[in-house]
Jmol script that loads the backbone (N, CA, C; Angstrom):
load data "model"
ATOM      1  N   UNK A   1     116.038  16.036  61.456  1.00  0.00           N
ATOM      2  CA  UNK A   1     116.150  16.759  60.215  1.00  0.00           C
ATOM      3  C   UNK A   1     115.583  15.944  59.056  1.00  0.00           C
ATOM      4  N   UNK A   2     115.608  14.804  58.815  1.00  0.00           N
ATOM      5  CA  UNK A   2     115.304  13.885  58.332  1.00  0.00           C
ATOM      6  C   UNK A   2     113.820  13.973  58.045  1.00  0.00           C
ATOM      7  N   UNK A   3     113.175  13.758  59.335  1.00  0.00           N
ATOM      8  CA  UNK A   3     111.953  13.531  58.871  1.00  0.00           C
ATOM      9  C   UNK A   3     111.163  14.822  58.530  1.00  0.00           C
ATOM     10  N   UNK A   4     111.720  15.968  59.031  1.00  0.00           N
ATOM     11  CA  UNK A   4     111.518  17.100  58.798  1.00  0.00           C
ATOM     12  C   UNK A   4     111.522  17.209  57.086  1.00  0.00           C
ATOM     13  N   UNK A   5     112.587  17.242  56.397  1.00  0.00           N
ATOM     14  CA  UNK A   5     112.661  17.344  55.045  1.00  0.00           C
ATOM     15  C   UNK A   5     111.411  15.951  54.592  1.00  0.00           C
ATOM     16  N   UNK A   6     111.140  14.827  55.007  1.00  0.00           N
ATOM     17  CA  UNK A   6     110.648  14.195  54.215  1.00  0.00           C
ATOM     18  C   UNK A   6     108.619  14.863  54.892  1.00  0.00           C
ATOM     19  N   UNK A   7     108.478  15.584  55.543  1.00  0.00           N
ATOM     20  CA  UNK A   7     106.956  16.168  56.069  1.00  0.00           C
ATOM     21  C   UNK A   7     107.084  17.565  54.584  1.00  0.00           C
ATOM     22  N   UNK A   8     107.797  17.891  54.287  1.00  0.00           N
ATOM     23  CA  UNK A   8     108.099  18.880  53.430  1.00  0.00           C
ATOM     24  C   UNK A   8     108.203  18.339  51.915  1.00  0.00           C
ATOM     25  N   UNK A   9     108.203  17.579  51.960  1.00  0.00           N
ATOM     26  CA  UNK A   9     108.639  16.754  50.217  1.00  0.00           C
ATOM     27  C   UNK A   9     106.927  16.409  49.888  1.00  0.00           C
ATOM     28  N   UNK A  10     106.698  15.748  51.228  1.00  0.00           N
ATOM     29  CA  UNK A  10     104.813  15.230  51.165  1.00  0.00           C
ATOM     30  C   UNK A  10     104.027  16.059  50.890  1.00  0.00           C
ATOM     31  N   UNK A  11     104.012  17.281  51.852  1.00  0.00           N
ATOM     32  CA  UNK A  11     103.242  18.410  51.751  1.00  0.00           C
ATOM     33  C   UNK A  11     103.260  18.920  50.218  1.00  0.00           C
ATOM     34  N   UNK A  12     104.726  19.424  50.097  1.00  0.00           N
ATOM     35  CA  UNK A  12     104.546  19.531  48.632  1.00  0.00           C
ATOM     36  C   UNK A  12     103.944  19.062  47.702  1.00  0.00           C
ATOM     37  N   UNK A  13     104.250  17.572  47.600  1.00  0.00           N
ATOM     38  CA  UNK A  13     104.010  16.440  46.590  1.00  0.00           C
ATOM     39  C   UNK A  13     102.366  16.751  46.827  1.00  0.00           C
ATOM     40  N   UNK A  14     101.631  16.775  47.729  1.00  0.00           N
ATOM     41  CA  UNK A  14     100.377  16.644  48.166  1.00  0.00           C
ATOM     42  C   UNK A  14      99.678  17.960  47.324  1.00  0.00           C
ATOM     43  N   UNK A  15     100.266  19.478  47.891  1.00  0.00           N
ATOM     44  CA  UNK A  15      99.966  20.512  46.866  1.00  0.00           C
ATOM     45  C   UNK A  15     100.023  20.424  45.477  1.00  0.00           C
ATOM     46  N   UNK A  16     100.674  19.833  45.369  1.00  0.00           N
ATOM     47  CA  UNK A  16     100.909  19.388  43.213  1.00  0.00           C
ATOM     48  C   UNK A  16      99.719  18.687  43.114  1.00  0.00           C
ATOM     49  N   UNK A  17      99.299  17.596  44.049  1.00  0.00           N
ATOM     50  CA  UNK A  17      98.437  16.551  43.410  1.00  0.00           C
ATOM     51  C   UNK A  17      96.986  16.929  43.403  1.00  0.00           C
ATOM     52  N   UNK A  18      96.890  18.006  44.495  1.00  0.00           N
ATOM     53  CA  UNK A  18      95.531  18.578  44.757  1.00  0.00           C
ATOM     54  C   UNK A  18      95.239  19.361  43.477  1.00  0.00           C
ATOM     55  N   UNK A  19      96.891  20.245  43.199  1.00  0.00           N
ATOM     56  CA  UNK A  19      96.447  21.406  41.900  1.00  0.00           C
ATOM     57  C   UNK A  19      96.037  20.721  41.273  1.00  0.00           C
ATOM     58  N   UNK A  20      96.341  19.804  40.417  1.00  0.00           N
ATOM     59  CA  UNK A  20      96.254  19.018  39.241  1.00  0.00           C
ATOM     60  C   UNK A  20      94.906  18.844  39.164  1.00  0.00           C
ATOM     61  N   UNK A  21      94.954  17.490  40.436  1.00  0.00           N
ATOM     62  CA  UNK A  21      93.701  16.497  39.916  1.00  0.00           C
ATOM     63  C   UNK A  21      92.280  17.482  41.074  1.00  0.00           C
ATOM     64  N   UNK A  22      92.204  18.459  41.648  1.00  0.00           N
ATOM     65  CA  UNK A  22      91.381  18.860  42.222  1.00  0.00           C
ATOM     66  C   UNK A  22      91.084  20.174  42.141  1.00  0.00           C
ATOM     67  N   UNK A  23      91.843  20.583  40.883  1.00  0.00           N
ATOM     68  CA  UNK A  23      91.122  22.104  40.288  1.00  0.00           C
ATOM     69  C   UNK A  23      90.056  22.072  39.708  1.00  0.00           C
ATOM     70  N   UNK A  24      89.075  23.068  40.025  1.00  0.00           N
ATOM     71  CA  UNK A  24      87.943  22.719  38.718  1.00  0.00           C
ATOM     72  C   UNK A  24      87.851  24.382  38.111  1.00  0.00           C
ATOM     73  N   UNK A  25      87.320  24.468  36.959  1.00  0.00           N
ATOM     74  CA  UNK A  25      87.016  25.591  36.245  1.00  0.00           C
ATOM     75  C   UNK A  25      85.363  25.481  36.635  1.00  0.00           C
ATOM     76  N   UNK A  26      84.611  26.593  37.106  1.00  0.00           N
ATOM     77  CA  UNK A  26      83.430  26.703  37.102  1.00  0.00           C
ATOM     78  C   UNK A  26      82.840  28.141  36.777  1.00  0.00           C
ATOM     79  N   UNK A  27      82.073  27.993  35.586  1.00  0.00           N
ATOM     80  CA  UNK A  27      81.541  29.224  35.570  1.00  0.00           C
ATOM     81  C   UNK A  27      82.743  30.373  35.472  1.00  0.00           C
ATOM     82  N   UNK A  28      84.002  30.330  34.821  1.00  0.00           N
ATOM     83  CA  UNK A  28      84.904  31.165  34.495  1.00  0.00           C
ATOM     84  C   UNK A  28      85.768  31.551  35.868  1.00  0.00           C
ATOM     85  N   UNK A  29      85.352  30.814  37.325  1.00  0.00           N
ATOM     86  CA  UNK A  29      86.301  30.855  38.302  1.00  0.00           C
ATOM     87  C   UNK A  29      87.058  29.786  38.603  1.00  0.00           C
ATOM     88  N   UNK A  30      88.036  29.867  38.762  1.00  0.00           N
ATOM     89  CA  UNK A  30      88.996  28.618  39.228  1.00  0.00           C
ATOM     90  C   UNK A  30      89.258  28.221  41.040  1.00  0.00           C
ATOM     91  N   UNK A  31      88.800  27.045  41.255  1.00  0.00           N
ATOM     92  CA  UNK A  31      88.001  26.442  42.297  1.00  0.00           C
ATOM     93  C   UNK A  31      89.720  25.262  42.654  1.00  0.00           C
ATOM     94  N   UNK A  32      90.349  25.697  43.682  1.00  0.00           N
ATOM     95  CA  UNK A  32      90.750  24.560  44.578  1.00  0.00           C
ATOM     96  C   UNK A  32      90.860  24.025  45.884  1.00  0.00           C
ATOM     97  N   UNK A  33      90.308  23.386  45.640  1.00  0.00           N
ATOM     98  CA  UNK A  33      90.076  22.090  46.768  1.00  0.00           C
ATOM     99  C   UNK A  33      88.819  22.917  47.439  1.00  0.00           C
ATOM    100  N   UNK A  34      87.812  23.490  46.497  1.00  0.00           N
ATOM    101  CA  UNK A  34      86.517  24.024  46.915  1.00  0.00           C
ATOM    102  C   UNK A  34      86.493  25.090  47.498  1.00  0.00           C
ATOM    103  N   UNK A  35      87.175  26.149  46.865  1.00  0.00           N
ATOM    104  CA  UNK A  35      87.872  28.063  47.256  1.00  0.00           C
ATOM    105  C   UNK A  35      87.697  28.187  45.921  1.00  0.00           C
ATOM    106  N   UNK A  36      87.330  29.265  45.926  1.00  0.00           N
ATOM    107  CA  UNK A  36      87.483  30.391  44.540  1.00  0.00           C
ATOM    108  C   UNK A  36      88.595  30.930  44.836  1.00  0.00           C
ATOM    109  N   UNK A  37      89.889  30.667  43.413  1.00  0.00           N
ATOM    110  CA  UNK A  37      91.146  31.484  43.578  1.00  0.00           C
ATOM    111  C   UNK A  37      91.299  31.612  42.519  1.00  0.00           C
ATOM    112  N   UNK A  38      92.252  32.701  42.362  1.00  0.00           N
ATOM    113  CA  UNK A  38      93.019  33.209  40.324  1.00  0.00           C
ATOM    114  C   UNK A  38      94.122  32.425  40.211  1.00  0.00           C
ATOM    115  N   UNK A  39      94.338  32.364  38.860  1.00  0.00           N
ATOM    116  CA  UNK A  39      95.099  31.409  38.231  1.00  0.00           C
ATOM    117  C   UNK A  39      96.930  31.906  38.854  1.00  0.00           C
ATOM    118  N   UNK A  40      96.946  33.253  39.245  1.00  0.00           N
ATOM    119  CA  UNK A  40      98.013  33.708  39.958  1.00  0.00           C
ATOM    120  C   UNK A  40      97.783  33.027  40.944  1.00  0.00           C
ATOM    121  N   UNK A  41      97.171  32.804  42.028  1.00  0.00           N
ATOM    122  CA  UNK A  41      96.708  32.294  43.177  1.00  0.00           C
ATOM    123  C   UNK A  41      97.331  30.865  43.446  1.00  0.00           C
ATOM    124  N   UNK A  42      97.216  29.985  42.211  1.00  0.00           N
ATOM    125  CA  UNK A  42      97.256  28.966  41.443  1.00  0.00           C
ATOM    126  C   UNK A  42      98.281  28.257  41.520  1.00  0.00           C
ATOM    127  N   UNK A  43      99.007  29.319  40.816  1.00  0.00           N
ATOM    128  CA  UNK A  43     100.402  29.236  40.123  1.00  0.00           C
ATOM    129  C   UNK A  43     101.652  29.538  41.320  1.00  0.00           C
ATOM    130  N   UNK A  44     101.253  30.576  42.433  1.00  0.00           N
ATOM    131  CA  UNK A  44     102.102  30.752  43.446  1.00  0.00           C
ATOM    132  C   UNK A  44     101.835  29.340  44.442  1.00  0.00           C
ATOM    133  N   UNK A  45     100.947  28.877  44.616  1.00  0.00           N
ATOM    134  CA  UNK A  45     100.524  27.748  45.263  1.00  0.00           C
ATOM    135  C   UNK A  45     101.825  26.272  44.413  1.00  0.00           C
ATOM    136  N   UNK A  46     102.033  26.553  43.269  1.00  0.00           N
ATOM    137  CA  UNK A  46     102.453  25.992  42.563  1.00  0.00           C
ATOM    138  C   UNK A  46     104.461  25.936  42.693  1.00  0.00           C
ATOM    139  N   UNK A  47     104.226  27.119  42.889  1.00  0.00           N
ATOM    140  CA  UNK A  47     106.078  27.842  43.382  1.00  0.00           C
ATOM    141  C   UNK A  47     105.983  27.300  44.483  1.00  0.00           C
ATOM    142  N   UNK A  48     104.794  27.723  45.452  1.00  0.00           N
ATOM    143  CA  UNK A  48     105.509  27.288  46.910  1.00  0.00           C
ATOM    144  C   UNK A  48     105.489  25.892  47.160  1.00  0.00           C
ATOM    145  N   UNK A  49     104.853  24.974  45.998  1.00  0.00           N
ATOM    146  CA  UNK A  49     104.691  23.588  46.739  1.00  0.00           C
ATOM    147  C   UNK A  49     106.328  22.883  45.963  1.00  0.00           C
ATOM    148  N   UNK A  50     107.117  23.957  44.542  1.00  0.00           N
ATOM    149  CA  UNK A  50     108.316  23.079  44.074  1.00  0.00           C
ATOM    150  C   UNK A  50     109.111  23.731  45.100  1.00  0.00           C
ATOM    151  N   UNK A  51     109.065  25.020  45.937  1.00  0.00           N
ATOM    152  CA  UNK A  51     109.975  25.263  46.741  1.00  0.00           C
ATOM    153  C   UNK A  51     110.332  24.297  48.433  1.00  0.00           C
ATOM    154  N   UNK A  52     108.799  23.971  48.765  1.00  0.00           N
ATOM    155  CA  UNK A  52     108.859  23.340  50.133  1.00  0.00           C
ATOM    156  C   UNK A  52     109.691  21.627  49.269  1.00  0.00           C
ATOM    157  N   UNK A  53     108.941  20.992  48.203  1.00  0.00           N
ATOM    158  CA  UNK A  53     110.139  19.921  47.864  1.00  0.00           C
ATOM    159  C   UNK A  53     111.448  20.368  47.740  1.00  0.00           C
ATOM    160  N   UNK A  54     111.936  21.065  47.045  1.00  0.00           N
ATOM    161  CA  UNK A  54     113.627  21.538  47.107  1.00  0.00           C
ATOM    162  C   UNK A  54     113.863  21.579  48.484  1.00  0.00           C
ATOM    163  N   UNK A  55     113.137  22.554  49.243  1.00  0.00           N
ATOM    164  CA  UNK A  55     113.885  22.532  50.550  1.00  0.00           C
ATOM    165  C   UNK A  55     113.653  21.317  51.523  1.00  0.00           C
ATOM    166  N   UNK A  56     112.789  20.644  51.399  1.00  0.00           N
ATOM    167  CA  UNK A  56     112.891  19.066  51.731  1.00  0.00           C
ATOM    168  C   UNK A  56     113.692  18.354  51.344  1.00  0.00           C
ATOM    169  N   UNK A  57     114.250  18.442  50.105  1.00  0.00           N
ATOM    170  CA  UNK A  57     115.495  17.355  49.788  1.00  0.00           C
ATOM    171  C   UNK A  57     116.873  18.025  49.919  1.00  0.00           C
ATOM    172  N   UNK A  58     116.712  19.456  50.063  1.00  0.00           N
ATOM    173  CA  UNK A  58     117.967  19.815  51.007  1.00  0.00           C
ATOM    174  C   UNK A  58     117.894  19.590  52.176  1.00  0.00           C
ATOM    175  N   UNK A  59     117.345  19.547  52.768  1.00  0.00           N
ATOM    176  CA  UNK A  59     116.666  19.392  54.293  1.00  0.00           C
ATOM    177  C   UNK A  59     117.313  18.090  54.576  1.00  0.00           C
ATOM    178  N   UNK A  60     117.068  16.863  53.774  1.00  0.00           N
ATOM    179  CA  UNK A  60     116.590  15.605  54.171  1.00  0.00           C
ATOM    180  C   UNK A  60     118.243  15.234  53.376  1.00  0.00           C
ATOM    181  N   UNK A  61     118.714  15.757  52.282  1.00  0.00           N
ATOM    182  CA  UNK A  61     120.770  15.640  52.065  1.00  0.00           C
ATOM    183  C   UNK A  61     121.387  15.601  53.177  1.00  0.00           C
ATOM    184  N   UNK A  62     121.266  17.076  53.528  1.00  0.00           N
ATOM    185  CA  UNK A  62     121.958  17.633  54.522  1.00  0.00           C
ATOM    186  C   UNK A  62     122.122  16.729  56.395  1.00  0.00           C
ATOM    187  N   UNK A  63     120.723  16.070  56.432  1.00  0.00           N
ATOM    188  CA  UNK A  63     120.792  15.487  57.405  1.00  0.00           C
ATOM    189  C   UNK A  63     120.933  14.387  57.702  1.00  0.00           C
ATOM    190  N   UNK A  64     120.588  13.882  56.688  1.00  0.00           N
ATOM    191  CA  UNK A  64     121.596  12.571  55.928  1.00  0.00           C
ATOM    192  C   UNK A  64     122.925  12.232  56.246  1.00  0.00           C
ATOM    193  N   UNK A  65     123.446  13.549  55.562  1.00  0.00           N
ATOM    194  CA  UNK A  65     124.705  13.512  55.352  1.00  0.00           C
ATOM    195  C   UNK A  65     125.367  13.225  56.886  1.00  0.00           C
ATOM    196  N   UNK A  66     124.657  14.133  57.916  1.00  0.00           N
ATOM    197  CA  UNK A  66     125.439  14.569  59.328  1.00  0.00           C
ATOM    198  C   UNK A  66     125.218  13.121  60.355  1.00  0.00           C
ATOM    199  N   UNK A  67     124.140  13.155  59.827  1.00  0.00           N
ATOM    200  CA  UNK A  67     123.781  11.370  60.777  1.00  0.00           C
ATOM    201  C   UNK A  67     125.086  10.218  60.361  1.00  0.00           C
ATOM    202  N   UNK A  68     125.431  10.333  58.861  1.00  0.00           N
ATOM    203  CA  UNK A  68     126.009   9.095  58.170  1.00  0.00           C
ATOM    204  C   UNK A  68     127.427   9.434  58.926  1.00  0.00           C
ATOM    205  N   UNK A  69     127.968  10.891  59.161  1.00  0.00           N
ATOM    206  CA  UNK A  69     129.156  11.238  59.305  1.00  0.00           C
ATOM    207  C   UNK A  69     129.192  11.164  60.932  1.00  0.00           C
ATOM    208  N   UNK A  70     128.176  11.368  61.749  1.00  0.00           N
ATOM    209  CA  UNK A  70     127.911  10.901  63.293  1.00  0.00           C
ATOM    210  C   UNK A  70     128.431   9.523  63.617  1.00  0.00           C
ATOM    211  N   UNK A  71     127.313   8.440  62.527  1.00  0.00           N
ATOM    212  CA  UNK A  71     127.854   6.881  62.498  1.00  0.00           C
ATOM    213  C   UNK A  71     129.249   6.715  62.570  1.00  0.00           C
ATOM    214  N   UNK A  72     129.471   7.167  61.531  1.00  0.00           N
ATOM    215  CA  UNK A  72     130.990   7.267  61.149  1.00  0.00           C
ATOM    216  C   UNK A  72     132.180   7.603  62.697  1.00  0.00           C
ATOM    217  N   UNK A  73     132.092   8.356  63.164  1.00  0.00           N
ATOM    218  CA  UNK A  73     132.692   8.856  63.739  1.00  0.00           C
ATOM    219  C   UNK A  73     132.617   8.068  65.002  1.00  0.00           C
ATOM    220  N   UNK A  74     131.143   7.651  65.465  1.00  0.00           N
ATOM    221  CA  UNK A  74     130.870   6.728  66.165  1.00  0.00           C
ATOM    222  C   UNK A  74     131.716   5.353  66.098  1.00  0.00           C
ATOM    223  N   UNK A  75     131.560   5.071  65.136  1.00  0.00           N
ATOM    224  CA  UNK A  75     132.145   3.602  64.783  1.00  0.00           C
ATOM    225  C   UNK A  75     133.929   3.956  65.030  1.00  0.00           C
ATOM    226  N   UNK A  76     134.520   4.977  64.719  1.00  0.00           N
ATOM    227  CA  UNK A  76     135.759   5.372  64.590  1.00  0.00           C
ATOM    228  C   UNK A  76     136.048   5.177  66.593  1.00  0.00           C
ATOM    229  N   UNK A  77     134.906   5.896  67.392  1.00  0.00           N
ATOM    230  CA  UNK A  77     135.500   6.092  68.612  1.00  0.00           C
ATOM    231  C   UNK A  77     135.377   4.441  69.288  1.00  0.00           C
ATOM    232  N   UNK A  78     134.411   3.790  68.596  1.00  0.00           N
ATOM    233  CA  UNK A  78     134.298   2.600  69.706  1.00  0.00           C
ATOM    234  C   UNK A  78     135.508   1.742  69.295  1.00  0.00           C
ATOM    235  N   UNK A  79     135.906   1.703  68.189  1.00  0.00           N
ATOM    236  CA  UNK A  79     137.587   0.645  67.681  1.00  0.00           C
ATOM    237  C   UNK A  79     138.459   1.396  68.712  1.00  0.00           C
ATOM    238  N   UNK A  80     138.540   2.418  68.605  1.00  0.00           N
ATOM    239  CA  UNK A  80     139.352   2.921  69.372  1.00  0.00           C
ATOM    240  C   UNK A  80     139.475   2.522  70.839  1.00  0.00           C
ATOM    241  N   UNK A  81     138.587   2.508  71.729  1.00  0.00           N
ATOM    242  CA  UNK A  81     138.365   2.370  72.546  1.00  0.00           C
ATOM    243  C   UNK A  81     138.346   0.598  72.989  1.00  0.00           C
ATOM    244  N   UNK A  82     137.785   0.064  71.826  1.00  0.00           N
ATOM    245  CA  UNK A  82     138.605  -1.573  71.930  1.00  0.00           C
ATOM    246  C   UNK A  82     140.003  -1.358  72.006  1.00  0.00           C
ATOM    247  N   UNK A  83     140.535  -0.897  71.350  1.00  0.00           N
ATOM    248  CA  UNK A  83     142.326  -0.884  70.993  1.00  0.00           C
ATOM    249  C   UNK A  83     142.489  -0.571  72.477  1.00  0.00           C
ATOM    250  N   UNK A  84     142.142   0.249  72.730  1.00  0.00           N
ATOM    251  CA  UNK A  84     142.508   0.908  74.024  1.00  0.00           C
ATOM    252  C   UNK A  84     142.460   0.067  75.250  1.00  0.00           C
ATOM    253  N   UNK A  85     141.216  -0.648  75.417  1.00  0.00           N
ATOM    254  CA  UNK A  85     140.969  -1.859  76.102  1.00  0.00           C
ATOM    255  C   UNK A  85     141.620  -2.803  76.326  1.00  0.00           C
ATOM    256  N   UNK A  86     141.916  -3.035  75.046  1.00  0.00           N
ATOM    257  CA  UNK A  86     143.511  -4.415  74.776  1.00  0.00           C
ATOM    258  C   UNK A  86     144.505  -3.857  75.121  1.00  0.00           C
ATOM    259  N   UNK A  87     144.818  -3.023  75.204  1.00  0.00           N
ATOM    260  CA  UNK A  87     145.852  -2.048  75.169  1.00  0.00           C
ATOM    261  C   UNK A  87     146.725  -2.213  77.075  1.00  0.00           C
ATOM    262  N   UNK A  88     145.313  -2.130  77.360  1.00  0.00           N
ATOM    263  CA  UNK A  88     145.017  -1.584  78.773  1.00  0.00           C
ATOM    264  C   UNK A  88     145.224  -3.211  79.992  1.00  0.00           C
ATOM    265  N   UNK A  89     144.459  -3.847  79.321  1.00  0.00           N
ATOM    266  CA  UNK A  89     144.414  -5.325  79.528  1.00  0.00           C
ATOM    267  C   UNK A  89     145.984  -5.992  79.690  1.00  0.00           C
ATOM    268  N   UNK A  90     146.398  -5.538  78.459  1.00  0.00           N
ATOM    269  CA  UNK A  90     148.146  -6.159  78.147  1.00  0.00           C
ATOM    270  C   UNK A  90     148.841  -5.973  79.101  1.00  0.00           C
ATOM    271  N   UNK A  91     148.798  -4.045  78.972  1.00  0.00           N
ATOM    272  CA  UNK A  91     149.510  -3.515  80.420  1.00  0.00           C
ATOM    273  C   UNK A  91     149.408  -4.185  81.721  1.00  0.00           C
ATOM    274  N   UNK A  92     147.970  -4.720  82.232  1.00  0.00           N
ATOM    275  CA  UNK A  92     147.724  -4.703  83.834  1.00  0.00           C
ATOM    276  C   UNK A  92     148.509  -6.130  83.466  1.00  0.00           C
ATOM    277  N   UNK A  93     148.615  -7.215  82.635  1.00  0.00           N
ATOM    278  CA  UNK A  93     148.973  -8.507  82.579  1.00  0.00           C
ATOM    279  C   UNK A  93     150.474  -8.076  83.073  1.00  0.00           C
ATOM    280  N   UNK A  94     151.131  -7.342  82.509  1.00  0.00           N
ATOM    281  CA  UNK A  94     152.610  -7.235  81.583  1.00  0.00           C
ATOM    282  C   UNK A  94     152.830  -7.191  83.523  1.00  0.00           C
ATOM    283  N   UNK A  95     152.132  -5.869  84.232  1.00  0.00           N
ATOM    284  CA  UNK A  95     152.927  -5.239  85.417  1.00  0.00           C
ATOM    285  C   UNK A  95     152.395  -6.635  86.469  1.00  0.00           C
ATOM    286  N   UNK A  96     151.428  -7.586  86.702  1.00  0.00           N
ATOM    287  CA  UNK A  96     151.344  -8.705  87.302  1.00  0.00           C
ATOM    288  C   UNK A  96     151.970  -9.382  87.623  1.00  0.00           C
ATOM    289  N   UNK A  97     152.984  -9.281  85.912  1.00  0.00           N
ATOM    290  CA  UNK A  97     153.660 -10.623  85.817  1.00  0.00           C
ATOM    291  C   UNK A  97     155.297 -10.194  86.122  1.00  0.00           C
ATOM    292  N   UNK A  98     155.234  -8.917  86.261  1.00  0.00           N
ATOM    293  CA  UNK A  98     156.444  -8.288  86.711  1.00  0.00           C
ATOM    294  C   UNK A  98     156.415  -8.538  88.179  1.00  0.00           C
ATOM    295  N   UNK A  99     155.344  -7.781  89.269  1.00  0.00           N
ATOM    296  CA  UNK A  99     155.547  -8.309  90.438  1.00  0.00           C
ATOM    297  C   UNK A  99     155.402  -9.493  91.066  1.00  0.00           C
ATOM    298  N   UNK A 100     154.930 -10.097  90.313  1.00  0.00           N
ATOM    299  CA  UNK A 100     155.329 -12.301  90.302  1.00  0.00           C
ATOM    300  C   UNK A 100     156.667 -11.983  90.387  1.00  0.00           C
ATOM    301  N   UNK A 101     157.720 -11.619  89.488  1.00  0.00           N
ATOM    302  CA  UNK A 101     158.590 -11.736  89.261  1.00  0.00           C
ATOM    303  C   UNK A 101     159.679 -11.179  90.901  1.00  0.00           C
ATOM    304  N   UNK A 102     158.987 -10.242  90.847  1.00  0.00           N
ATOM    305  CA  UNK A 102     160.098  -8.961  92.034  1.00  0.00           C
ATOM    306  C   UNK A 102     159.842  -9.869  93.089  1.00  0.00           C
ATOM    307  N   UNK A 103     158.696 -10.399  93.522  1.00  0.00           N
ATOM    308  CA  UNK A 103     158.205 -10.672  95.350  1.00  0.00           C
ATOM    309  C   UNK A 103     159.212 -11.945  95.439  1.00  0.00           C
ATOM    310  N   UNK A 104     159.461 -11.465  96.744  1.00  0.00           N
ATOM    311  CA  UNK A 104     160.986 -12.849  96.769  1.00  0.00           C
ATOM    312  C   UNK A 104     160.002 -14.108  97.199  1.00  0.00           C
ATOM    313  N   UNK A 105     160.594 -15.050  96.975  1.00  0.00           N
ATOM    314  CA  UNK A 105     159.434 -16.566  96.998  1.00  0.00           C
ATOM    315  C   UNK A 105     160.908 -17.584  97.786  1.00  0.00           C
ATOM    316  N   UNK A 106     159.812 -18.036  98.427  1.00  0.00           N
ATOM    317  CA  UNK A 106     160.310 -19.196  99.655  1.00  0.00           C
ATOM    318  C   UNK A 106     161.017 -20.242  99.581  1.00  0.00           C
TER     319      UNK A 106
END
end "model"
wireframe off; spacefill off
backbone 0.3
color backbone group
């Protein structure tokens, strides 16, 4: 998701930079990136390149967010699972040292 939103932020960013610096006016037509298009043409090119950034940095929040809360949760199961380990360890000691104890000795 991640890199998804950040291929979408570029693209965008990339459409802005083309409008700008690679429009030309010629002869009363407006020329980008070497196409004859109308200034409507232009201007929707212009919507769709602030819309693909918005939805790239929702894109790229959102997946953010789920990775950081994955870690998270990650990190939550492996303590656990130490605890559990020690836990587990203590026990097999505790019942060892019990049947040391029970087995009758010579």
């Amino acid at each position: 998701m991640v890199v998804v939103g950040l291929v979408l932020i570029a693209l965008g960013a990339l459409a802005i930079v083309c409008g700008v610096f690679a429009s030309e006016i010629q002869g009363g037509q407006l020329q980008f990136l070497g196409q004859d298009i109308g200034p409507v043409a232009l201007f929707l090119i212009g919507v769709g390149s602030a819309v693909a950034i918005w939805w790239g940095l929702w894109i790229l929040k959102s997946g953010s967010k789920r990775s950081w809360a994955r870690r998270k949760e990650q990190k939550r199961l492996e303590e656990l699972s130490e605890k559990l380990d020690a836990v587990e360890a203590e026990r097999r000691m505790n019942v060892d040292d019990q049947e040391d104890r029970d087995r009758p000795s010579l």
